[in-house]
C-alpha positions as CSV (number, residue, x, y, z in Angstrom):
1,X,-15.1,21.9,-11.0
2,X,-13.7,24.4,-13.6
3,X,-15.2,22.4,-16.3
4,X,-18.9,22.2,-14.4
5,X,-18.9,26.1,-14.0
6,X,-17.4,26.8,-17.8
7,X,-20.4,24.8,-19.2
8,X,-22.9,26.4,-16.7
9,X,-21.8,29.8,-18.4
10,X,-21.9,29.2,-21.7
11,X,-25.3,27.4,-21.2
12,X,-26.4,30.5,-19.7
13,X,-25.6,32.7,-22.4
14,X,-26.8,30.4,-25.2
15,X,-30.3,30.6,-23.6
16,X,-30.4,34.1,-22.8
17,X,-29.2,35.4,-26.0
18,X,-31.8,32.6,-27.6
19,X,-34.7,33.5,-25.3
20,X,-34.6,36.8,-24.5
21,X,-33.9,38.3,-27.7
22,X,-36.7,36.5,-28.9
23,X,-39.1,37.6,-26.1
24,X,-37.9,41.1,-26.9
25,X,-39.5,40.9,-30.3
26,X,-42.5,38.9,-29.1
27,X,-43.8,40.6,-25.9
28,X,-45.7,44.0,-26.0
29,X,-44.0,45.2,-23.5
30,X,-41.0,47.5,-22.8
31,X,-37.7,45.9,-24.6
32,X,-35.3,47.6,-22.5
33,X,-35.9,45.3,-20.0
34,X,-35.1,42.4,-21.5
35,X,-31.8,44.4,-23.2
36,X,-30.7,45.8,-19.5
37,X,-31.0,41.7,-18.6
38,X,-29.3,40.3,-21.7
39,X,-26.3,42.9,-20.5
40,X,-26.8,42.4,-16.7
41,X,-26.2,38.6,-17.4
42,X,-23.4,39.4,-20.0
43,X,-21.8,41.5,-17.3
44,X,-22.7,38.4,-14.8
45,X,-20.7,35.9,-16.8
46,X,-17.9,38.3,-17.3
47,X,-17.5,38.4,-13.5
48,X,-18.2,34.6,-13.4
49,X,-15.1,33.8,-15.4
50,X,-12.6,36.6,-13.6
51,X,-13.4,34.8,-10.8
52,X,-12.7,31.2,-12.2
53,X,-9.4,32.5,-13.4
54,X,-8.6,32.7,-9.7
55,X,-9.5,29.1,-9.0
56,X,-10.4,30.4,-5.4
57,X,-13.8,29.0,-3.8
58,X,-15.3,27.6,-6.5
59,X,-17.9,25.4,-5.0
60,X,-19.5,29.1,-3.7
61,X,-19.5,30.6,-7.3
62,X,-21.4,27.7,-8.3
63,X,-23.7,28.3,-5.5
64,X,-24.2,32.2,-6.7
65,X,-24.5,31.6,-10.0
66,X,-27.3,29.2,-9.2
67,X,-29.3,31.2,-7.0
68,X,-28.8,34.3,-9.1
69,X,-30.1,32.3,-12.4
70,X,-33.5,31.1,-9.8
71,X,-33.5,35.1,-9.0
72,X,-33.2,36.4,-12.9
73,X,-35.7,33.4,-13.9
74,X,-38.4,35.1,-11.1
75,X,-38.0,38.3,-12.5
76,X,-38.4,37.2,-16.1
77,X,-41.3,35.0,-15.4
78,X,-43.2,38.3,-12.8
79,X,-42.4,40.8,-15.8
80,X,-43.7,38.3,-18.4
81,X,-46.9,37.8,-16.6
82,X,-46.4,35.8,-13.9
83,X,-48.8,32.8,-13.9
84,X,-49.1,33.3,-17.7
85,X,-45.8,33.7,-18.4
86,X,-44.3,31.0,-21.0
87,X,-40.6,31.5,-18.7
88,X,-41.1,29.6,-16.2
89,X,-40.3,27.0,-18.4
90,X,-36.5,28.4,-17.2
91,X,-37.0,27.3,-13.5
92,X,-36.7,23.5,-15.1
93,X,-34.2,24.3,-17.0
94,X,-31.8,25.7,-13.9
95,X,-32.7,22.6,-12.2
96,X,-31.6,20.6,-15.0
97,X,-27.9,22.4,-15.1
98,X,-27.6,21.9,-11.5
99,X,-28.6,18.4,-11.2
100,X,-27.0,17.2,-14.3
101,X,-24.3,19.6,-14.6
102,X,-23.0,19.9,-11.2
103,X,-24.4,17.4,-8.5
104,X,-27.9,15.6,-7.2
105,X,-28.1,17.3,-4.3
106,X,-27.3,20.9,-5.5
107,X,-30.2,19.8,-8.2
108,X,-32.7,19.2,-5.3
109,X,-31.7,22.3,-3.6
110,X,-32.2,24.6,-6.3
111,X,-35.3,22.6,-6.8
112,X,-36.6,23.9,-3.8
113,X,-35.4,27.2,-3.9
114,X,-37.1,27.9,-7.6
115,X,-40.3,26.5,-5.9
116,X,-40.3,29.0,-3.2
117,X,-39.3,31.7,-5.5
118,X,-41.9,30.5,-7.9
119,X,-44.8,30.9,-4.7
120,X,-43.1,34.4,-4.2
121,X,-43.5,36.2,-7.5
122,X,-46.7,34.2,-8.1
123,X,-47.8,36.3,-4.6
124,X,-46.3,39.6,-6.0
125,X,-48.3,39.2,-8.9
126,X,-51.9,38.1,-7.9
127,X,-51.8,40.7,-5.5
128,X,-50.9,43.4,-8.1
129,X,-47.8,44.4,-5.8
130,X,-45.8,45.6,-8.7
131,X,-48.4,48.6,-10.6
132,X,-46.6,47.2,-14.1
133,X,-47.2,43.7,-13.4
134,X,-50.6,42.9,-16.0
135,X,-52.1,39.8,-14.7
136,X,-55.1,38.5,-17.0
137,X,-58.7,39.1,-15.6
138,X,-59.2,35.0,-15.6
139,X,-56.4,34.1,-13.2
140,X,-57.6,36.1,-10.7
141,X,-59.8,33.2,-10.1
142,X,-58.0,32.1,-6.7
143,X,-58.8,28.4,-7.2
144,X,-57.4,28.3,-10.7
145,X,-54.4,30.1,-9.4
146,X,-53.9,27.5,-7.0
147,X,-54.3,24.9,-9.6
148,X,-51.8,26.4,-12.1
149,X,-49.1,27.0,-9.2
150,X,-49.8,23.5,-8.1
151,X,-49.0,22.5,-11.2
152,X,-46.1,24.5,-11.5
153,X,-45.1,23.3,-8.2
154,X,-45.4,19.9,-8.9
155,X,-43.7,19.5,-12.4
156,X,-40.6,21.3,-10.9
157,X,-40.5,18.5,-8.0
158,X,-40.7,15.6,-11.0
159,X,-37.8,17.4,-13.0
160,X,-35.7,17.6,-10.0
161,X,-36.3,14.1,-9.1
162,X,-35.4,12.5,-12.6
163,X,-32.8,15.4,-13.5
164,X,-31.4,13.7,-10.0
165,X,-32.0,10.0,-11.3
166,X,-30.1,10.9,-14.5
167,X,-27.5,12.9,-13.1
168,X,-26.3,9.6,-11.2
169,X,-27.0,7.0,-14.2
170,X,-24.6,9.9,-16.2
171,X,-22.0,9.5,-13.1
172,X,-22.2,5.8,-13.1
173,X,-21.9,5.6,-17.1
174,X,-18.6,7.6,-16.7
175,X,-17.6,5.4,-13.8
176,X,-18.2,2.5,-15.8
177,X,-16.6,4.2,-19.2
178,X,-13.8,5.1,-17.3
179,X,-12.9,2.1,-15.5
180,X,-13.2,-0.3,-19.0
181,X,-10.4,2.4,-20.2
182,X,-8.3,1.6,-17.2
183,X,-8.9,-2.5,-18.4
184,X,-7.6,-1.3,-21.5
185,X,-5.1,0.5,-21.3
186,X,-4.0,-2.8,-18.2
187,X,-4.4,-4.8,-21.0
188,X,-2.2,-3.1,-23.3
189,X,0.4,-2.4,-21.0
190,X,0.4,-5.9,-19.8
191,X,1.0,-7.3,-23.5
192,X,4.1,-4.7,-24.1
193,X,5.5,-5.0,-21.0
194,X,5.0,-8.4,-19.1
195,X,7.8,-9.9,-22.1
196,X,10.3,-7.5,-22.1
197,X,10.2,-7.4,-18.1
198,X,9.4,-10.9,-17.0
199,X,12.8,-12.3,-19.1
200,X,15.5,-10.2,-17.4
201,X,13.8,-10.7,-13.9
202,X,13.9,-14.6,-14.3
203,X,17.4,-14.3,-15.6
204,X,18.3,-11.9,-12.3
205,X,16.8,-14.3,-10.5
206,X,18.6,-17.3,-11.5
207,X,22.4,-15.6,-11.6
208,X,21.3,-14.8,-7.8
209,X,20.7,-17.6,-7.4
210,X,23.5,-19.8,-8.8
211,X,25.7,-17.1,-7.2
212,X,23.9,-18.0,-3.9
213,X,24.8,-21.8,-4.2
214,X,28.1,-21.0,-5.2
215,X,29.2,-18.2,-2.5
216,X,27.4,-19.4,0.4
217,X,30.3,-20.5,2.0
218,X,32.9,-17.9,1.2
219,X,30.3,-14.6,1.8
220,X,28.9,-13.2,5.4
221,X,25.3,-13.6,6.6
222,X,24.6,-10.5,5.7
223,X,25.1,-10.2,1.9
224,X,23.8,-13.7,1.4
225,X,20.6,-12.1,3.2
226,X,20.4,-9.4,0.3
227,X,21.1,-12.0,-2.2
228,X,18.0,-13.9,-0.9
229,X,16.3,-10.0,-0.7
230,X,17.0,-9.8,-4.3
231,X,15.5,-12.9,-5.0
232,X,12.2,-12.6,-3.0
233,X,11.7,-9.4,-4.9
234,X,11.9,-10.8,-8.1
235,X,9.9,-13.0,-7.8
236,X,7.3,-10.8,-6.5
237,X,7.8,-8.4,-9.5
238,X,7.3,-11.7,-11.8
239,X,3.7,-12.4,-10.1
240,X,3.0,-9.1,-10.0
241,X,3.5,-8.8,-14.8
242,X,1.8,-12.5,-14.0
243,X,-1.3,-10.7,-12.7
244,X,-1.0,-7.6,-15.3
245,X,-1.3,-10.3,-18.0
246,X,-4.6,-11.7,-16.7
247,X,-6.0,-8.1,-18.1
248,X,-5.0,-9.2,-21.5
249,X,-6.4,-12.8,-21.5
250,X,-10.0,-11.8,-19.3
251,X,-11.7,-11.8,-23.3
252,X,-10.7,-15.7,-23.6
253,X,-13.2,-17.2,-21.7
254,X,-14.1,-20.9,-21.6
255,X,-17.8,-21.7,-20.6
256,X,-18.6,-25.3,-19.0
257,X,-20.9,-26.9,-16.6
258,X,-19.7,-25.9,-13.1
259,X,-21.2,-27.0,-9.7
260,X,-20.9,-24.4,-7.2
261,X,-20.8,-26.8,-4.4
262,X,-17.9,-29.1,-5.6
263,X,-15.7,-26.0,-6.7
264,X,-16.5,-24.2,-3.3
265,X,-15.8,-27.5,-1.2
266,X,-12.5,-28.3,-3.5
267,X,-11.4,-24.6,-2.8
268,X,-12.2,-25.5,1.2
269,X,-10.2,-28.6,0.9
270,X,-7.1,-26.2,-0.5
271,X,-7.3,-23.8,2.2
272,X,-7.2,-26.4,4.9
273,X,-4.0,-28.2,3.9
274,X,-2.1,-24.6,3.4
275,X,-1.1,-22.1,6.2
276,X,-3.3,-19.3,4.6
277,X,-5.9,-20.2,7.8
278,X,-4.0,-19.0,10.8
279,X,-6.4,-19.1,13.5
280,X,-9.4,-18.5,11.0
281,X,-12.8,-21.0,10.8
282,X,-14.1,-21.5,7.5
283,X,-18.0,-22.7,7.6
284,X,-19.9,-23.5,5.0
285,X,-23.6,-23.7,4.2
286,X,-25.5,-25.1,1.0
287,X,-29.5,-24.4,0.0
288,X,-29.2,-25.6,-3.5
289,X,-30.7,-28.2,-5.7
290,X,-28.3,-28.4,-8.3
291,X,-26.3,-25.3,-8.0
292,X,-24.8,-25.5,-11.7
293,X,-24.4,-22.8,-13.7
294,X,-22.0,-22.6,-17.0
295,X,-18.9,-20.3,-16.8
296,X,-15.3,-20.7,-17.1
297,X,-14.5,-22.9,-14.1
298,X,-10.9,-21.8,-13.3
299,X,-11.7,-18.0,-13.8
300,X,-14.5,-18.4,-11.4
301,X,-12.2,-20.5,-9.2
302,X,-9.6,-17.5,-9.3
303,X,-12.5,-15.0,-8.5
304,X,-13.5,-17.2,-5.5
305,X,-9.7,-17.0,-4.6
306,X,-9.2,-13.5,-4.8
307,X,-12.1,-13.0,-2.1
308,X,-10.8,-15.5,0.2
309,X,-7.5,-13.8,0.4
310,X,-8.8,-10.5,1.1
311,X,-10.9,-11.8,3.8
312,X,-8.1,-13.6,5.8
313,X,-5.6,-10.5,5.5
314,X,-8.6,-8.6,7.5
315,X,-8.5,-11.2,10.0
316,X,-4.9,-11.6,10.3
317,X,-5.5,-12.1,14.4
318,X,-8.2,-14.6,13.3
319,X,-11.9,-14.7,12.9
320,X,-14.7,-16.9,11.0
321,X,-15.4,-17.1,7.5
322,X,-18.6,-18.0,6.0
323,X,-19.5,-19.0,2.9
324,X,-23.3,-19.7,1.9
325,X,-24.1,-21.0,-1.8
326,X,-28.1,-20.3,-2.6
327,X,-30.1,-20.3,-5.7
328,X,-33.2,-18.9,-7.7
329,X,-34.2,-20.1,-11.1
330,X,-31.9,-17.8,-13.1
331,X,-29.3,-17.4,-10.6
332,X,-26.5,-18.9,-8.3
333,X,-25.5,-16.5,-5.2
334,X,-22.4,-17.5,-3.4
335,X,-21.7,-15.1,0.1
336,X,-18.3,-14.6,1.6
337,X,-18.9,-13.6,4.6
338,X,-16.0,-12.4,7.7
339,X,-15.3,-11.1,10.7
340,X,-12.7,-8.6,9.8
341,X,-11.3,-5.5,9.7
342,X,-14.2,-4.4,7.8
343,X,-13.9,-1.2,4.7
344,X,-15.4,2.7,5.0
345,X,-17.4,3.9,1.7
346,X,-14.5,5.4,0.4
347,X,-12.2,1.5,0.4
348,X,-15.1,0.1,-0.8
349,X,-15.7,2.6,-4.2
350,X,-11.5,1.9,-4.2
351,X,-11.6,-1.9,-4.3
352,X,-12.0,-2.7,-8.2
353,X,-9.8,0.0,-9.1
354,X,-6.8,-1.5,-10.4
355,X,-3.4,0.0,-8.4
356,X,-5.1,1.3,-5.7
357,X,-5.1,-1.3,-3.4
358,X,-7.0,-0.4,0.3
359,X,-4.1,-2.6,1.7
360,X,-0.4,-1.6,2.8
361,X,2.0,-3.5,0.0
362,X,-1.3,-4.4,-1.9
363,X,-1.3,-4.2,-6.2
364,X,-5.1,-3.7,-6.7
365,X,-5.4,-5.9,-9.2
366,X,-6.7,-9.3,-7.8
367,X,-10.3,-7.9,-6.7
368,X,-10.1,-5.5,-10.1
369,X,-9.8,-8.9,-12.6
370,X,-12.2,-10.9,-9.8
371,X,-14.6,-8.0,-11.0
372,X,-13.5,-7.6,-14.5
373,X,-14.2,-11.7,-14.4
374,X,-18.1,-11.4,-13.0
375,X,-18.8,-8.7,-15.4
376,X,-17.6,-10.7,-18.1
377,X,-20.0,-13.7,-17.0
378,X,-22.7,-11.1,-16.7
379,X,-23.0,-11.6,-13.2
380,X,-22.4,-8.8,-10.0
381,X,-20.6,-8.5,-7.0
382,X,-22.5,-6.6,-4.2
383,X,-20.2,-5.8,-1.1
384,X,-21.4,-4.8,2.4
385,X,-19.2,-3.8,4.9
386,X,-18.3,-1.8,8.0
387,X,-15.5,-0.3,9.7
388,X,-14.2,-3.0,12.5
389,X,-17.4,-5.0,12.2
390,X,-16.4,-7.4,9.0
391,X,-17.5,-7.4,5.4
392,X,-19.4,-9.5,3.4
393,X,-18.9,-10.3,-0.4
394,X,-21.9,-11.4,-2.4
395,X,-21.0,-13.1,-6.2
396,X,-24.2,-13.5,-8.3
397,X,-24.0,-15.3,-11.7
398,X,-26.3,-16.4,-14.3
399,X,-27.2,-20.2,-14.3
400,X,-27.3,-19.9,-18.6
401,X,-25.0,-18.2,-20.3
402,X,-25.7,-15.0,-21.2
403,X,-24.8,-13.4,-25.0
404,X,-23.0,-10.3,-25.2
């Protein structure tokens, strides 16, 4: 937030000090009025930044300065001539800061409110309501006053519209820059770490252990329990360096012919002969020709995995699981569908974010390298799910494989 309003000053200076000092020398007109508004916005900006110094209800100081820029812009543009004026070029330009700068929505909003501010000093100055306002003799033509505003009108609606479509490309860019520097930085903690960890733990392990064996029947129940404690938990800190290093090795990929129906039925075949099912149904459901697309065939398999697991610890009082395999001509689209605990928006935007698992005891990292794994086979995971109504997990990959 600090950093949205700091650049929404200094844009605002840059462009009055470039604009209006400009105009000033340009128009035939009185200068002190565009002096007093180079100093009333100077002045403006010195108030904006006391107030950012107090951190204190920000979100309504963006809000201010916003409408305040729409209000300075409407004064410009009625002083300059008012239909004629070549300011109301800075109507697109607020909407710009505020869609880009600060959010979508506060770009559509202040989209709207130059628009009707626009129509207002438009009205003030066809109707000569200001005596110093000097309106050419040719717009009074109503119909080509309509026109020109229409125009006006219309080209501030477009600007809003892609400043909005740019403003969330921008956000998903970060997103996207920002989450391949958290698969970096996994990857290089995992290669410094996962050794110099993963040695002691196995060694902790196995003293435990061999102290187990030894002392079992000269200690209590309840310090062999922590013994076995101690174990458990080593192991679950090996698997857990085991996962970190799957960061580091997502860039060795090994592409072969795969058959999406003989890896999903071998990964059905696993699931019944293991206690993972509880009191879950798995279904299954094929429309496919050939179904074979070319990836690495274990990373795929561990991806498939990954998404199975979640879904039966959201059914852990049982449910049904589907999964549906279908094709197009450049794609395989395998669904994962269950009848469990279902995610809000904010789990789902979570759920490839390594360490920040939506689950109680959860790492975050097995959905974070199935996606990390998808991306790399240029392929896309598109989740829809609801609170208490079951989620469903849709994996699409490229039949050929795609260059990078």
């Amino acid at each position: 937030m600090l950093k949205k309003i700091t650049w929404l000053i200094v844009i605002r200076l840059f462009l009055v000090t470039l604009f209006l000092s400009i105009g000033a020398l340009v128009f035939k007109i009185d200068r002190l009025f565009f002096y007093f508004l180079i100093a009333g916005v100077y002045l403006l900006s010195i108030i904006y930044l006391i107030w950012l110094l107090n951190k204190k209800v920000l979100k309504l100081l963006l809000i201010i300065q916003l409408l305040i820029d729409c209000i300075l812009v409407s004064i410009i543009v009625l002083y300059t001539g008012s239909i004629d004026s070549v300011f109301t070029i800075l109507y697109m330009v607020v909407i710009l800061n505020a869609s880009v700068i600060v959010s979508p929505l506060i770009g559509m909003i202040t989209m709207a409110i130059a628009c009707l501010l626009y129509v207002g000093q438009l009205s003030v100055g066809f109707y000569n309501l200001v005596p110093f306002i000097d309106v050419r003799p040719w717009t009074q033509n109503t119909y080509m006053v309509l026109y020109i505003a229409h125009v006006h009108v219309i080209t501030f609606l477009l600007v809003g519209i892609l400043s909005t479509a740019l403003s969330k490309k921008i956000h998903q860019m970060e997103e996207k820059i920002k989450e391949k520097e958290r698969f970096s930085l996994m990857g290089e903690l995992a290669a410094q770490i996962a050794h110099e960890i993963r040695n002691p733990l196995t060694t902790i392990s196995g003293s435990i252990e061999l102290l187990e064996e030894e002392l079992k029947t000269t200690i209590d129940a309840k310090n062999l329990n922590v013994m076995k404690a101690i174990v458990a938990e080593s192991e679950r800190m090996s698997n857990i360096f085991e996962q970190f290093l799957d960061f580091s090795k997502l860039d060795r990929l090994t592409f072969t012919s795969v058959s999406v129906q003989e890896l999903l039925d071998e990964i059905v075949i696993l699931l019944n002969n293991t206690q993972s099912l509880r009191n879950v149904t798995v279904q299954t459901s094929y429309d496919i020709t050939e179904g074979v697309f070319e990836a690495d065939r274990n990373r795929i398999k561990q991806v498939f995995w990954n998404i199975i697991r979640n879904a039966l610890e959201a059914m852990l009082q049982g449910g049904c699981l589907s999964i549906r395999a279908y094709e197009d001509r450049e794609r395989v689209y395998i669904e994962f569908r269950d009848s469990g605990a279902g995610m809000t928006k904010r789990e789902i935007k979570r759920l490839f974010v390594p360490l920040q698992s939506t689950k109680r005891g959860g790492t975050g990292i097995g959905l974070a390298i199935a996606h990390k794994i998808i991306e790399k086979h240029h392929g896309d995971i598109i989740i829809h799910s609801n609170k208490n109504k079951g989620s469903t997990f849709l994996v699409s990959i490229p039949k050929v494989r795609m260059s990078e």
